[in-house]
VEXDREN-2710 file (C-alpha; in Angstrom, 1 decimal):
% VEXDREN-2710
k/r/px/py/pz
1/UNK/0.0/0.0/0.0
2/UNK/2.7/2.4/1.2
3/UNK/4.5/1.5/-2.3
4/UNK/1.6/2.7/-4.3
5/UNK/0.7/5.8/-2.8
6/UNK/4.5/6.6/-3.4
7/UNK/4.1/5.6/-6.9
8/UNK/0.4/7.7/-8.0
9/UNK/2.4/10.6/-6.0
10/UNK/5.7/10.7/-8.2
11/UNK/3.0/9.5/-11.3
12/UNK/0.6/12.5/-10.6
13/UNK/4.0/14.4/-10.7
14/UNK/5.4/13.6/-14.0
15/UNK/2.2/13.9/-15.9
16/UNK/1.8/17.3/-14.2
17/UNK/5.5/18.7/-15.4
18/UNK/6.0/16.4/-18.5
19/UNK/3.8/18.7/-20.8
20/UNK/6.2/22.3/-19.3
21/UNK/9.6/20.1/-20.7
22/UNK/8.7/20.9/-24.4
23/UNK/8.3/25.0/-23.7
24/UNK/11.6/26.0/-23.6
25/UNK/14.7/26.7/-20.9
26/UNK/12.0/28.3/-18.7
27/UNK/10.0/31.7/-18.0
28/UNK/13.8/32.2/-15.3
29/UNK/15.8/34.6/-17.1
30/UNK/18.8/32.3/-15.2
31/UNK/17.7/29.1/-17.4
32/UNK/19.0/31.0/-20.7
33/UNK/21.8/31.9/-19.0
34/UNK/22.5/28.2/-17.8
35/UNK/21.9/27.5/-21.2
36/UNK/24.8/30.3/-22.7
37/UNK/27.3/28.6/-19.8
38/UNK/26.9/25.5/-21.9
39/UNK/27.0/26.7/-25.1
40/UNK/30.4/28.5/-24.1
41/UNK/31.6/25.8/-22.6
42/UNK/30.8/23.7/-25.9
43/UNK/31.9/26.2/-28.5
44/UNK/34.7/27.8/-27.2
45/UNK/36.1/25.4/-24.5
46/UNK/35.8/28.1/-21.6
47/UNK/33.9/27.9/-18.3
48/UNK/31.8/31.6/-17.9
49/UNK/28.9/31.9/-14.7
50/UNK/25.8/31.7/-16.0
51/UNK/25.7/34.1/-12.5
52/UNK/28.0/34.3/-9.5
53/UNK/28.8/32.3/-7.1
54/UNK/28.5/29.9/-9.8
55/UNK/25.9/27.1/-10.5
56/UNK/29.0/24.6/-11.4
57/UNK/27.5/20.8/-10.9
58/UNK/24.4/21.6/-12.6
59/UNK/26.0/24.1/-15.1
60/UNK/28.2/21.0/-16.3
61/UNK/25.4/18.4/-16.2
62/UNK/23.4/21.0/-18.1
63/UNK/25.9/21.3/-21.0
64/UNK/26.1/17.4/-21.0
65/UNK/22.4/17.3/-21.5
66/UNK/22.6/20.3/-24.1
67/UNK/24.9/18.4/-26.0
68/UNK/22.4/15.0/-25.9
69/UNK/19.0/16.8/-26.6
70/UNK/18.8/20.3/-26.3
71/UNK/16.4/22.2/-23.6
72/UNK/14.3/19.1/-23.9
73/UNK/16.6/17.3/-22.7
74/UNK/18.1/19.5/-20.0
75/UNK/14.6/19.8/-18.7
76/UNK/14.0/16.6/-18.3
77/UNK/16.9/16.2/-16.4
78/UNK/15.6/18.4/-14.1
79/UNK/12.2/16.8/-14.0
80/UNK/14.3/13.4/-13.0
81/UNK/15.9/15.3/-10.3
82/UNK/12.6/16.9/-9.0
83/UNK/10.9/13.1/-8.8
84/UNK/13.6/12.2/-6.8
85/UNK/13.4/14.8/-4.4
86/UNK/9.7/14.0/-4.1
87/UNK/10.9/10.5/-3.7
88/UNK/13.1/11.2/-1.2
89/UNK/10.9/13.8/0.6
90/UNK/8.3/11.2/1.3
91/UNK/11.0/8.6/2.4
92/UNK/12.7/11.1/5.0
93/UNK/9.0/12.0/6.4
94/UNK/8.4/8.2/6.6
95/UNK/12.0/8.1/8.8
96/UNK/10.8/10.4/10.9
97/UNK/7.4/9.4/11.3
98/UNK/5.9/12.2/10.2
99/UNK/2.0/12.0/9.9
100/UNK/0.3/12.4/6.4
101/UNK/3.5/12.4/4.5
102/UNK/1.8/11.6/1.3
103/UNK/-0.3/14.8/1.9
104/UNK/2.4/16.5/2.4
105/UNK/3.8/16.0/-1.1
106/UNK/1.0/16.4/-3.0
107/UNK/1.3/19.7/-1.3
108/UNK/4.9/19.9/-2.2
109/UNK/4.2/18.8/-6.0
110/UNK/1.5/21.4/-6.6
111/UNK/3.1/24.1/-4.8
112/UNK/3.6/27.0/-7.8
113/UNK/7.7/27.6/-7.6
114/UNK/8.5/23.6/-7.2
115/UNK/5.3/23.0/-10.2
116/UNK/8.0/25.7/-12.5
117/UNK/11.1/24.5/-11.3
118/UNK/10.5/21.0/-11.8
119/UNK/10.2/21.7/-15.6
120/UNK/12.7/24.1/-16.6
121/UNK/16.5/24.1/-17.3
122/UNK/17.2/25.8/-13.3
123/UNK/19.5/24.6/-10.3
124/UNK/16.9/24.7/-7.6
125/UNK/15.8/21.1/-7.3
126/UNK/19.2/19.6/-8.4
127/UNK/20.5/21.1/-5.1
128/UNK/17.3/20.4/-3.3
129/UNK/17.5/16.5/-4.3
130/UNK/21.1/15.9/-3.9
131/UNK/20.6/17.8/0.0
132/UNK/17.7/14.9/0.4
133/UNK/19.6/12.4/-1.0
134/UNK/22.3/13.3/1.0
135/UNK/20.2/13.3/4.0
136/UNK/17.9/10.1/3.8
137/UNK/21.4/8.7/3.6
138/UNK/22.9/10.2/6.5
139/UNK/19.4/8.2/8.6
140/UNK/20.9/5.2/7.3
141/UNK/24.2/5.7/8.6
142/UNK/25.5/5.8/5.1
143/UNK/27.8/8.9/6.1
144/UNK/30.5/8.9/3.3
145/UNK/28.1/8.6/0.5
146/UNK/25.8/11.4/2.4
147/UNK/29.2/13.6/2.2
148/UNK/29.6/13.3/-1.5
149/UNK/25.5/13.8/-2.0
150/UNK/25.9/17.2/0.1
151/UNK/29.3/18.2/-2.1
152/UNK/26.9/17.8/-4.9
153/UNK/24.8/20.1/-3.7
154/UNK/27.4/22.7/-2.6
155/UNK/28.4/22.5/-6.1
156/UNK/24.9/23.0/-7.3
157/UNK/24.0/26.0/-5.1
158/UNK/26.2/27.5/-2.3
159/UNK/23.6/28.2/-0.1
160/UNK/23.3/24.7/0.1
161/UNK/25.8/25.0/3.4
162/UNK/22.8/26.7/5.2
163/UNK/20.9/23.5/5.5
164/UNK/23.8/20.8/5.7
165/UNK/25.2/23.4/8.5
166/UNK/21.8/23.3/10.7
167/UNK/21.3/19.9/9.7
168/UNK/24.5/18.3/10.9
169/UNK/24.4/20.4/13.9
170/UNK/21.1/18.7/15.3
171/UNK/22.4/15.4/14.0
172/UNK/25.5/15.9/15.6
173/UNK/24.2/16.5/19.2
174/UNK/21.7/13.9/18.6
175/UNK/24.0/11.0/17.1
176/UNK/26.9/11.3/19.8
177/UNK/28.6/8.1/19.4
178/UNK/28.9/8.7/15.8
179/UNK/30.6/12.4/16.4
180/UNK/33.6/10.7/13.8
181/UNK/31.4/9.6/11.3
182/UNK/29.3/13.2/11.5
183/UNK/32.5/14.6/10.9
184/UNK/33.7/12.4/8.3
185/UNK/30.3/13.5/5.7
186/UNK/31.2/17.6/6.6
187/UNK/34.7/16.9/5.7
188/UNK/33.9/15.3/2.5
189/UNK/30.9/17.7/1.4
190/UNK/33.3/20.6/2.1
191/UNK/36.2/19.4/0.3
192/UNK/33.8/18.4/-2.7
193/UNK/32.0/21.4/-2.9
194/UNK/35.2/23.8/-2.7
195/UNK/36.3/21.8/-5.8
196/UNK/33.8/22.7/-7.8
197/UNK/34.1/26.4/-6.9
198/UNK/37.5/26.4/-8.2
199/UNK/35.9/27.3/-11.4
200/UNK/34.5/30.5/-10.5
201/UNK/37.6/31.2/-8.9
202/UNK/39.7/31.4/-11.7
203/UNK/36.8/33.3/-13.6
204/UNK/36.9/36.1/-11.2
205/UNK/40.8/36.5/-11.6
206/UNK/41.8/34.5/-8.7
207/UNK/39.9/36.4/-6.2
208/UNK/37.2/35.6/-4.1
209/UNK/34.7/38.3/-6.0
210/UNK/32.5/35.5/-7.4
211/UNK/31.3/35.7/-3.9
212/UNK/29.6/39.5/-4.7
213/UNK/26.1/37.8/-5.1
214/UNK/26.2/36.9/-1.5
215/UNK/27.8/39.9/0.3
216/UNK/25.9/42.5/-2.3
217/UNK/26.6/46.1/-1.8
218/UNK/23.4/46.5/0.3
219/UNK/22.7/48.3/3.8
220/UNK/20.7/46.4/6.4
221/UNK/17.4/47.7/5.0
222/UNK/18.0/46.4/1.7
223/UNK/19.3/42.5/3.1
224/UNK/15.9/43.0/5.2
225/UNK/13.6/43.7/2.1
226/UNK/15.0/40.9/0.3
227/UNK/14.4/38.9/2.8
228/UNK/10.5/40.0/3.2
229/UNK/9.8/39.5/-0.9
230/UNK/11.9/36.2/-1.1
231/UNK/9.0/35.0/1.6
232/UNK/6.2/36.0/0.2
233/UNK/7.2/35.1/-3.3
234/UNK/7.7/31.4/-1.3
235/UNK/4.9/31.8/0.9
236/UNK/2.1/34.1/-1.0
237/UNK/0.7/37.1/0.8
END
């Protein structure tokens, strides 16, 4: 029974986002400039942002997939990647024993940003998925392959940190006798996902000004506004 549910859920999802794969990159000005980052890298042999800090694990797997099929085919990728993290959504709820879990990702599938993400050539839910991955791992103790998983996702999207960080702190302080093995996955994620950053690194001349995007030339007042539309645009009014 449990199998089935799990099944119609990640059915209802692909028959919802299949149709959005044959529209295009994506209505996100950033999925045409994911898909220039592979065109450059194709045609003249030269890593260029599609945006700072860099996008570099899905930026490459895009250009693998632009190479195969097109913006068909990198949007299918991502479509892949958001059944998974549905997949994996539902298996970390069931972990946890979280009540109406398959409720919970209908909500999750129908929700407006992950319904447009799921079908276009962006990073969100290739950094989203390998974080879940990462973490339904980590509940079964798998801890180096949960480190690799989360250097995935730092590659993806920095900001992935912010939730391995909080994440690894509870787990940390509830998993004592594993303290090593904790420490093992944050070792591995972080030396994985600097790797990938070594790309933007050499773009921005050797400096560390790739990480502009983050520190912004904004007062307090401006980091607070963001913060305010980035939550409704998430949440609705």
């Amino acid at each position: 029974m449990e199998r089935k549910k799990t099944i119609s859920v990640l059915l209802l999802a692909f028959l919802l986002y299949l149709p959005l794969t044959f529209l295009g990159p994506g209505s996100n000005e950033c999925s045409y400039d994911l898909i220039n980052t592979a065109k450059v890298l194709i045609w003249q042999h030269k890593y260029v942002p599609s945006r700072y800090p860099g996008f570099v694990v899905h930026e490459l797997i895009t250009t693998l997939l632009f190479i195969i099929g097109g913006s068909l085919f990198t949007n299918l990728g991502t479509l892949v990647m958001s059944l998974l993290t549905i997949y994996f959504f539902i298996k970390i709820c069931e972990y946890h024993d979280i009540p109406h879990r398959y409720l919970l990702a209908i909500f999750m599938v129908i929700h407006p940003l992950y319904y447009a993400a799921s079908a276009s050539t962006i990073d969100y839910l290739w950094a989203l998925g390998f974080l879940f991955i990462g973490y339904a791992l980590l509940t079964k103790s798998r801890y180096l392959l949960a480190g690799i998983f989360w250097g995935l996702a730092i590659g993806a999207r920095l900001s992935s940190v912010l939730f391995i960080s909080v994440l690894l702190f509870a787990y940390f302080f509830n998993k004592k006798q594993d303290k090593n093995k904790v420490l093992l996955s944050v070792g591995i994620s972080a030396i994985i996902g600097a790797i990938f950053y070594i790309l933007p690194f050499l773009h921005a001349g050797c400096t560390f000004g790739f990480f502009t995007y983050y520190i912004g030339k904004w007062n307090w007042i401006g980091h607070l506004a963001r913060f305010v539309y980035k939550n409704i645009y998430f949440w609705g009014l």
